[in-house]
DRENDO-1510 file (C-alpha; in Angstrom, 1 decimal, always signed):
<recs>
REC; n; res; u; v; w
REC; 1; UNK; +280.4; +176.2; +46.4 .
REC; 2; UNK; +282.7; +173.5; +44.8 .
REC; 3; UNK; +285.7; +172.8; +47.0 .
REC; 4; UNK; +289.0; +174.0; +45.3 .
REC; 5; UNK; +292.5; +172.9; +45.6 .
REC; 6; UNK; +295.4; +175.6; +47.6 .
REC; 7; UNK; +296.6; +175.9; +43.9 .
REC; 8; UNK; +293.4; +177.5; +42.8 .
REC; 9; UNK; +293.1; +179.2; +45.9 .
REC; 10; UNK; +296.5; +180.6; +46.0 .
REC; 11; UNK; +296.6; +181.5; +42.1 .
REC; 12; UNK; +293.2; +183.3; +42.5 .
REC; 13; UNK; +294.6; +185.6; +45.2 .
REC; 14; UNK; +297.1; +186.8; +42.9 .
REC; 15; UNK; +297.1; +188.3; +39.4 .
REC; 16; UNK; +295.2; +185.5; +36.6 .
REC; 17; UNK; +293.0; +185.0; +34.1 .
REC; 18; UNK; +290.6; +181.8; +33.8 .
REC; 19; UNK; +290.6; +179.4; +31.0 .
REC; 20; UNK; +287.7; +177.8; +29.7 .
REC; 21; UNK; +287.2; +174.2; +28.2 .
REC; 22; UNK; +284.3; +172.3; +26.6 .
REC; 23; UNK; +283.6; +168.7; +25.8 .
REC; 24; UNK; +281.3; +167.0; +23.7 .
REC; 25; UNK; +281.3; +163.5; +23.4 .
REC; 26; UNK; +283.9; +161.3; +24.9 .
REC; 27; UNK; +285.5; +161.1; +21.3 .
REC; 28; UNK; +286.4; +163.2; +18.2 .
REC; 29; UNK; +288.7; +163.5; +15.6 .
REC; 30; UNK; +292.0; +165.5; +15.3 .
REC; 31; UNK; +291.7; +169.0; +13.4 .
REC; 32; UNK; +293.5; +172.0; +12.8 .
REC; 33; UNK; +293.1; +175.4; +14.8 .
REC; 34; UNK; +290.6; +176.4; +11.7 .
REC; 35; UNK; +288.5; +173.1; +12.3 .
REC; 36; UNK; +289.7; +171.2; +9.8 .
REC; 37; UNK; +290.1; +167.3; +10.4 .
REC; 38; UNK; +293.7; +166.1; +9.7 .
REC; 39; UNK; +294.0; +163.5; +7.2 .
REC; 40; UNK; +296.9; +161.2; +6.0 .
REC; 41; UNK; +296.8; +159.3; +2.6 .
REC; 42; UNK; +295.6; +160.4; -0.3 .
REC; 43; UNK; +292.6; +159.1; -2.3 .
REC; 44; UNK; +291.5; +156.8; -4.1 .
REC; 45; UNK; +293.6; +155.0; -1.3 .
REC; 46; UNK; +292.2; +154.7; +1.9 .
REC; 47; UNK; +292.3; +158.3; +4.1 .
REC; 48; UNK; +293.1; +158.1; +7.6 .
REC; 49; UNK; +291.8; +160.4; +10.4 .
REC; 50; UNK; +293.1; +160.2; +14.2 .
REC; 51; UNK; +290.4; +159.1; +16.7 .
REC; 52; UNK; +291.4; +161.4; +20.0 .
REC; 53; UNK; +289.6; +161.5; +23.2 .
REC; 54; UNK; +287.8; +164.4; +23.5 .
REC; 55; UNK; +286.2; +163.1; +27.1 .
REC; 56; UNK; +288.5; +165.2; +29.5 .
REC; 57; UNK; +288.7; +169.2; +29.6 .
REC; 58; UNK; +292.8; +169.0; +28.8 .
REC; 59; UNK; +291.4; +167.7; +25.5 .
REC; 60; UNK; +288.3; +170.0; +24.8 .
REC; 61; UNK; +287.7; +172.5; +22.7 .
REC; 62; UNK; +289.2; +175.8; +24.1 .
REC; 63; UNK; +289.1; +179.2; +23.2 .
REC; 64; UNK; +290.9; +179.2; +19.9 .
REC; 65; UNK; +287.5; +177.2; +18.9 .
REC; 66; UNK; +284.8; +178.7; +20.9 .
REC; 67; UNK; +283.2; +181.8; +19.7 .
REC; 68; UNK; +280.8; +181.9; +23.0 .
REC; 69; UNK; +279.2; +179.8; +25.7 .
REC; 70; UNK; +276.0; +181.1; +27.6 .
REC; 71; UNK; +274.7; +179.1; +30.2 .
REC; 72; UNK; +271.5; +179.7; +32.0 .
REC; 73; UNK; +271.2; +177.5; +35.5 .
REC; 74; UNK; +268.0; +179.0; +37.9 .
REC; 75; UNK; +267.3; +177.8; +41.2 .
REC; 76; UNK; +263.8; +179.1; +40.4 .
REC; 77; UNK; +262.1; +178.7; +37.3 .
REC; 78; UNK; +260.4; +182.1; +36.3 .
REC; 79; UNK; +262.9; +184.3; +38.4 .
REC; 80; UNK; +260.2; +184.7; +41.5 .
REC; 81; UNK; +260.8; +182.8; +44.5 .
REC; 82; UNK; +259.0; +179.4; +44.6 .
REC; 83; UNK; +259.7; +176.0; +45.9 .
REC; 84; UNK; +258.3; +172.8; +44.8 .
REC; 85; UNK; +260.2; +172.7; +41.4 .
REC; 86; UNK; +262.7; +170.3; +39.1 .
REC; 87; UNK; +264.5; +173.3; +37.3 .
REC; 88; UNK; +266.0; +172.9; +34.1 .
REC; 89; UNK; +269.3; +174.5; +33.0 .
REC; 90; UNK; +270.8; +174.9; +29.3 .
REC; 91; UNK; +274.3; +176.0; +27.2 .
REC; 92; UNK; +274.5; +178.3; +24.2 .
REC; 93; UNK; +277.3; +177.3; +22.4 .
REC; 94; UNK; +278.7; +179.0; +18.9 .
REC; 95; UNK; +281.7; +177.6; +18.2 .
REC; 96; UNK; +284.0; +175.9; +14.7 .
REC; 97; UNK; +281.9; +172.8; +13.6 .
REC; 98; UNK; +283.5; +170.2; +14.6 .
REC; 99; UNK; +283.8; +166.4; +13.2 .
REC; 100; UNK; +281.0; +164.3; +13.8 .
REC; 101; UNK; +279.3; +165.0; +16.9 .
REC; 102; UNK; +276.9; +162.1; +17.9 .
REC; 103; UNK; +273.0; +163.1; +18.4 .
REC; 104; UNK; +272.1; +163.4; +21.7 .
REC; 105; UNK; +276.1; +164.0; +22.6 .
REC; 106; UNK; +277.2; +164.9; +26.3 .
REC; 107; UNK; +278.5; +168.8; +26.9 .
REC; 108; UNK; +280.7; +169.6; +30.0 .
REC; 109; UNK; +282.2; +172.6; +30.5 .
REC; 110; UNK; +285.2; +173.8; +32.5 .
REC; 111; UNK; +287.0; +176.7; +33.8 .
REC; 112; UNK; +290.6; +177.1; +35.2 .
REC; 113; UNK; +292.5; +179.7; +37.0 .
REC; 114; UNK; +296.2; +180.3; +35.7 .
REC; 115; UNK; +299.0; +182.9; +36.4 .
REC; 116; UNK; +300.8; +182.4; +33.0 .
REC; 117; UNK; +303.4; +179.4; +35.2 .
REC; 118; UNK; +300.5; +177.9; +37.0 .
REC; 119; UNK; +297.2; +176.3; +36.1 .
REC; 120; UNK; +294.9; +174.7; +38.6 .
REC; 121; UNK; +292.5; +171.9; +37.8 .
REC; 122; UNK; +289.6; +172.0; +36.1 .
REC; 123; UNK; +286.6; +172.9; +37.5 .
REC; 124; UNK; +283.1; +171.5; +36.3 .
REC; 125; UNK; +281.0; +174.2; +35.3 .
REC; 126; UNK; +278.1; +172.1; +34.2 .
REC; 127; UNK; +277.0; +169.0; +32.2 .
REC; 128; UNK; +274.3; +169.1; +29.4 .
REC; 129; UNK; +272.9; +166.6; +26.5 .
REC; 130; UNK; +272.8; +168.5; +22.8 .
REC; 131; UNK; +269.2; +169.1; +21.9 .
REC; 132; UNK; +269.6; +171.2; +18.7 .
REC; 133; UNK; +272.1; +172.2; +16.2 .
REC; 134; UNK; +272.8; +174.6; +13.4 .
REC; 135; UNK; +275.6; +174.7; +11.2 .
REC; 136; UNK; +276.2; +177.4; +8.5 .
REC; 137; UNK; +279.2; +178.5; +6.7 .
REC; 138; UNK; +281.1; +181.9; +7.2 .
REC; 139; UNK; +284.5; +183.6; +6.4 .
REC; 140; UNK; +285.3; +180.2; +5.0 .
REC; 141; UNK; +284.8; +178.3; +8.1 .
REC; 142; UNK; +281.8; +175.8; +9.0 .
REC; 143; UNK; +279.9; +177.2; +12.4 .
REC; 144; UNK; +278.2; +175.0; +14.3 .
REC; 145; UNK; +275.5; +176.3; +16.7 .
REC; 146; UNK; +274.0; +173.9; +19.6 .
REC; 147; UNK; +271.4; +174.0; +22.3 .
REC; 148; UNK; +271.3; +171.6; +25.4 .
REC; 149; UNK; +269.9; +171.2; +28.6 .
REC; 150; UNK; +270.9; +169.7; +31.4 .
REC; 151; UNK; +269.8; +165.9; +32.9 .
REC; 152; UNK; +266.6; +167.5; +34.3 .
REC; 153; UNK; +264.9; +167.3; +31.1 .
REC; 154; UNK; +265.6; +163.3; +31.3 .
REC; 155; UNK; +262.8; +163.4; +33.9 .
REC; 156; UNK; +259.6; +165.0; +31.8 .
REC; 157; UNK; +258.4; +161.4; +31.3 .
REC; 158; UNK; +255.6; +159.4; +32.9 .
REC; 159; UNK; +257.2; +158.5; +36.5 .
REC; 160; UNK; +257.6; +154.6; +35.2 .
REC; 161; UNK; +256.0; +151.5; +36.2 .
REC; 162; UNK; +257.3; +150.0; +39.4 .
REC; 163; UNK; +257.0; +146.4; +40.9 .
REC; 164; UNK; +260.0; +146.7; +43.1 .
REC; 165; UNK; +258.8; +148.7; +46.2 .
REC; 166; UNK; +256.2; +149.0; +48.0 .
REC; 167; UNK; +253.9; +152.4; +48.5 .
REC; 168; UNK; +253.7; +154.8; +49.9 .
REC; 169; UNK; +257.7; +154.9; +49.7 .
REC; 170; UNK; +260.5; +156.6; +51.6 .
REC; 171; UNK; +260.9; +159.8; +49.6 .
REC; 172; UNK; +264.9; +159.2; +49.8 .
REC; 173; UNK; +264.1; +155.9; +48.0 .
REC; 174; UNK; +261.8; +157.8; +45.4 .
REC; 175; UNK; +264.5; +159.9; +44.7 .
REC; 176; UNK; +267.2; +157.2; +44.1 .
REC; 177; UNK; +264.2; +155.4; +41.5 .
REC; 178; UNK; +263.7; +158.7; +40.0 .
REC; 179; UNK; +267.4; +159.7; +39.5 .
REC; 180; UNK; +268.3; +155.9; +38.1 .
REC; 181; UNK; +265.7; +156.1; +35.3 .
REC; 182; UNK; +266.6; +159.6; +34.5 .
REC; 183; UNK; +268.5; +157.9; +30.5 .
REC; 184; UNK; +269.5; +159.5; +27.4 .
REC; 185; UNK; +269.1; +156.3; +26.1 .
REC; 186; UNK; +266.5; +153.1; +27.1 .
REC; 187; UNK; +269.5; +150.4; +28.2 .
REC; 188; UNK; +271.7; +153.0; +29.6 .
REC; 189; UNK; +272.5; +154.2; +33.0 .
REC; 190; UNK; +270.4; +156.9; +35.2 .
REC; 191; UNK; +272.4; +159.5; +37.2 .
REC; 192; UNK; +273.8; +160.1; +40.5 .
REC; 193; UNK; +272.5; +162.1; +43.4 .
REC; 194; UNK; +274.5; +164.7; +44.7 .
REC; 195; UNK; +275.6; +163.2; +48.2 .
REC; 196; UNK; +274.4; +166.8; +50.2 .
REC; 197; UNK; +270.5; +165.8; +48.9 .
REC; 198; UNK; +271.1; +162.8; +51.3 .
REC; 199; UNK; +272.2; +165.5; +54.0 .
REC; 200; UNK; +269.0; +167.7; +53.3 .
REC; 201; UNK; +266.0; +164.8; +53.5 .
REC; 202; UNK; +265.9; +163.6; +56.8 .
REC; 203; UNK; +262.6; +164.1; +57.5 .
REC; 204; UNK; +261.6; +160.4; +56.2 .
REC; 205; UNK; +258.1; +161.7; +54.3 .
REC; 206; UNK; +255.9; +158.5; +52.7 .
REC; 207; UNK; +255.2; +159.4; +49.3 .
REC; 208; UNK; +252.4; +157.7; +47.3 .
REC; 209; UNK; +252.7; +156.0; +44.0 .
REC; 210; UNK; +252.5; +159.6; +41.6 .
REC; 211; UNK; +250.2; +157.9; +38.8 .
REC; 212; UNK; +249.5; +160.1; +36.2 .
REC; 213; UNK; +252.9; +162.1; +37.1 .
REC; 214; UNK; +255.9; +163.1; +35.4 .
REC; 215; UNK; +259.4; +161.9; +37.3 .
REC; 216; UNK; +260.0; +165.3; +37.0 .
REC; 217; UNK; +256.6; +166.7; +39.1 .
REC; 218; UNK; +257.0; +163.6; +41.7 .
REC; 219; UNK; +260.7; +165.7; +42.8 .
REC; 220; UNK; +258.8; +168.7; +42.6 .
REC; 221; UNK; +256.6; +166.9; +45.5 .
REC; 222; UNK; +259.3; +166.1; +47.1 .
REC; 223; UNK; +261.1; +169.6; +46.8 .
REC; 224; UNK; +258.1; +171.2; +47.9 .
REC; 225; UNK; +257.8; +169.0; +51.8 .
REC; 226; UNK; +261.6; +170.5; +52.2 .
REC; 227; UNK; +261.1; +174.2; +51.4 .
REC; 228; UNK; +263.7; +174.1; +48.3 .
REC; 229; UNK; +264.0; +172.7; +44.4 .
REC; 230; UNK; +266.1; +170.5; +42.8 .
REC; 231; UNK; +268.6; +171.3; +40.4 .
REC; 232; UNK; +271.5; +169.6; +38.4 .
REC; 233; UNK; +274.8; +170.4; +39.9 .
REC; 234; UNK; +277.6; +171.2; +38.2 .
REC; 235; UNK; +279.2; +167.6; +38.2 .
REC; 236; UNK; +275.8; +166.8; +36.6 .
REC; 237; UNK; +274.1; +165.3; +39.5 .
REC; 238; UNK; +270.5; +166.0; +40.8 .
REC; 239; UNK; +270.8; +167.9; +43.8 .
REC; 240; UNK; +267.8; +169.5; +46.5 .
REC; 241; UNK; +268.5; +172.4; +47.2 .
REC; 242; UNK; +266.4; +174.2; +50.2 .
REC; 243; UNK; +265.7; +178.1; +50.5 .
REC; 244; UNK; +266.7; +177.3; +54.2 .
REC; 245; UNK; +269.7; +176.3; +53.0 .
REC; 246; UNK; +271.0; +178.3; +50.4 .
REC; 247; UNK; +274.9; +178.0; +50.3 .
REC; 248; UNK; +276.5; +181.9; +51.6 .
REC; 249; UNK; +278.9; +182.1; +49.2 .
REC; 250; UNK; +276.1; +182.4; +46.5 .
REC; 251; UNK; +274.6; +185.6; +44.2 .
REC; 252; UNK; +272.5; +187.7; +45.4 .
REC; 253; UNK; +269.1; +186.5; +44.1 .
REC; 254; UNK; +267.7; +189.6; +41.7 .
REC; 255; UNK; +264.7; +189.6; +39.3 .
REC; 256; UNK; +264.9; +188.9; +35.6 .
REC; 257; UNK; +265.4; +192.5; +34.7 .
REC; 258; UNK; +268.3; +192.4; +37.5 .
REC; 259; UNK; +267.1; +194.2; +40.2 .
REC; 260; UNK; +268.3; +192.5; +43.8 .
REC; 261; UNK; +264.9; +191.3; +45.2 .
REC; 262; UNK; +264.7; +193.2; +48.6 .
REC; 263; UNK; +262.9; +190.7; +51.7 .
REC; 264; UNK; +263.2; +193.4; +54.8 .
REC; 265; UNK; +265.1; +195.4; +56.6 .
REC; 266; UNK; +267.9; +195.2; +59.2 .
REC; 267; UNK; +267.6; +197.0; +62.7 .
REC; 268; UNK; +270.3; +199.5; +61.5 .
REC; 269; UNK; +268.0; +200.0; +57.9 .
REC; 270; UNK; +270.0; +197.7; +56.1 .
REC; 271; UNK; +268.5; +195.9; +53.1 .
REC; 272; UNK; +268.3; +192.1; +53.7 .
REC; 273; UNK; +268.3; +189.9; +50.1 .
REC; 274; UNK; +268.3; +185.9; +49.5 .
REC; 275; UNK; +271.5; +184.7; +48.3 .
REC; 276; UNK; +270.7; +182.5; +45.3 .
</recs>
């Protein structure tokens, strides 16, 4: 669970509502509530447009522009319990076409708790890369449809050539090579590791040199020696994440047709379920 502020807390014990905010991009260009970009000066003279930062959830796209968000995030990757997987997750997003998103563009979404005189902060609900898009035209407005998955899917490439360490290697130190090569783009930066992965892998396994491997298969490896998978956490990080240590405050883990999967019994008869 993502630690909360006392204002979250205390709204949420109370009579609210949630608010919901998405960003694509780290910049964008003003419009109206309708999606229209706002313009001043007329042609044949130059037209001017306002560049506005659409990086941080108090300037995403909110409801007024979002006709629906689905996300699907697994800890296992066909619904069955397994360990020894790099589990992708993705966003469904329908909303008013907005002005020029960039290929490959970063999505974060955000949720709030308010009371209609108090807001909390903004939680991250997940960060994904657009891999698809569709826009059509209805009831006079342009709607734009996009696909995207999260960072996982940065690591379904050959784990990459490596003359800076020495093998078999620490799997920790695996880990830190996978996640910093884990781009969008060639000369950009990798991503972080969620801190609690550190936590998790003390056992100090060697791992060879995984020729022949994906990035994304040599953390499944590694997943697999610890009992658990690795996901992308909500702040976008890569995270391991062991079935021995499955957070309490999680869902019940069900079956893709929603059924809670049932492990045993108590002593008083009671079903026992994984949370997931």
């Amino acid at each position: 669970m993502q630690q909360t502020s006392e204002a979250y807390q205390r709204i949420l014990a109370g009579k609210h509502w949630f608010e919901n905010s998405v960003t694509i991009g780290d910049s964008g260009r003003l419009v109206t509530e309708s999606g229209d970009v706002i313009t001043f000066g007329e042609a044949p003279h130059e037209v001017v447009s306002i560049l506005v930062d659409t990086g941080s959830p108090d300037s995403g796209f909110r409801e007024n522009a979002l006709y629906s968000v689905v996300t699907n995030h697994e800890f296992f990757t066909d619904g069955s319990p397994s360990v020894g997987d790099a589990v992708a997750g993705y966003v469904d997003i329908r909303m008013l076409a907005p002005y020029n998103i960039p290929k490959k563009a970063r999505i974060a979404l955000y949720c709030r708790v308010v009371n209609g005189t108090e807001a909390s902060e903004w939680v991250p609900q997940g960060v994904y890369y657009i891999d698809t898009r569709e826009q059509t035209h209805s009831g006079g407005r342009d709607i734009l449809k996009v696909k995207g998955y999260d960072a996982m899917l940065l690591a379904n490439v050959s784990y990459p050539s490596d003359d800076k360490h020495d093998y078999p290697l620490l799997d920790k130190t695996m880990v830190q090579f996978i996640a910093d090569n884990m781009k969008i783009d060639a000369d950009g930066n990798g991503i972080s590791v969620d801190p609690r992965t550190w936590e998790l892998m003390t056992a100090g396994y060697k791992c060879n040199l995984p020729a022949g491997y994906s990035m994304r298969e040599a953390l499944g490896m590694i997943a697999a020696a610890y009992a658990g998978n690795f996901i992308i956490s909500p702040t976008g990080q890569l995270r391991l994440v062991s079935m021995f240590d499955l957070p309490p405050e999680t869902r019940v883990l069900c079956t893709e047709d929603g059924y809670k999967i049932v492990f045993g019994k108590t002593p008083e008869g009671e079903n026992v379920y994984i949370l997931a």
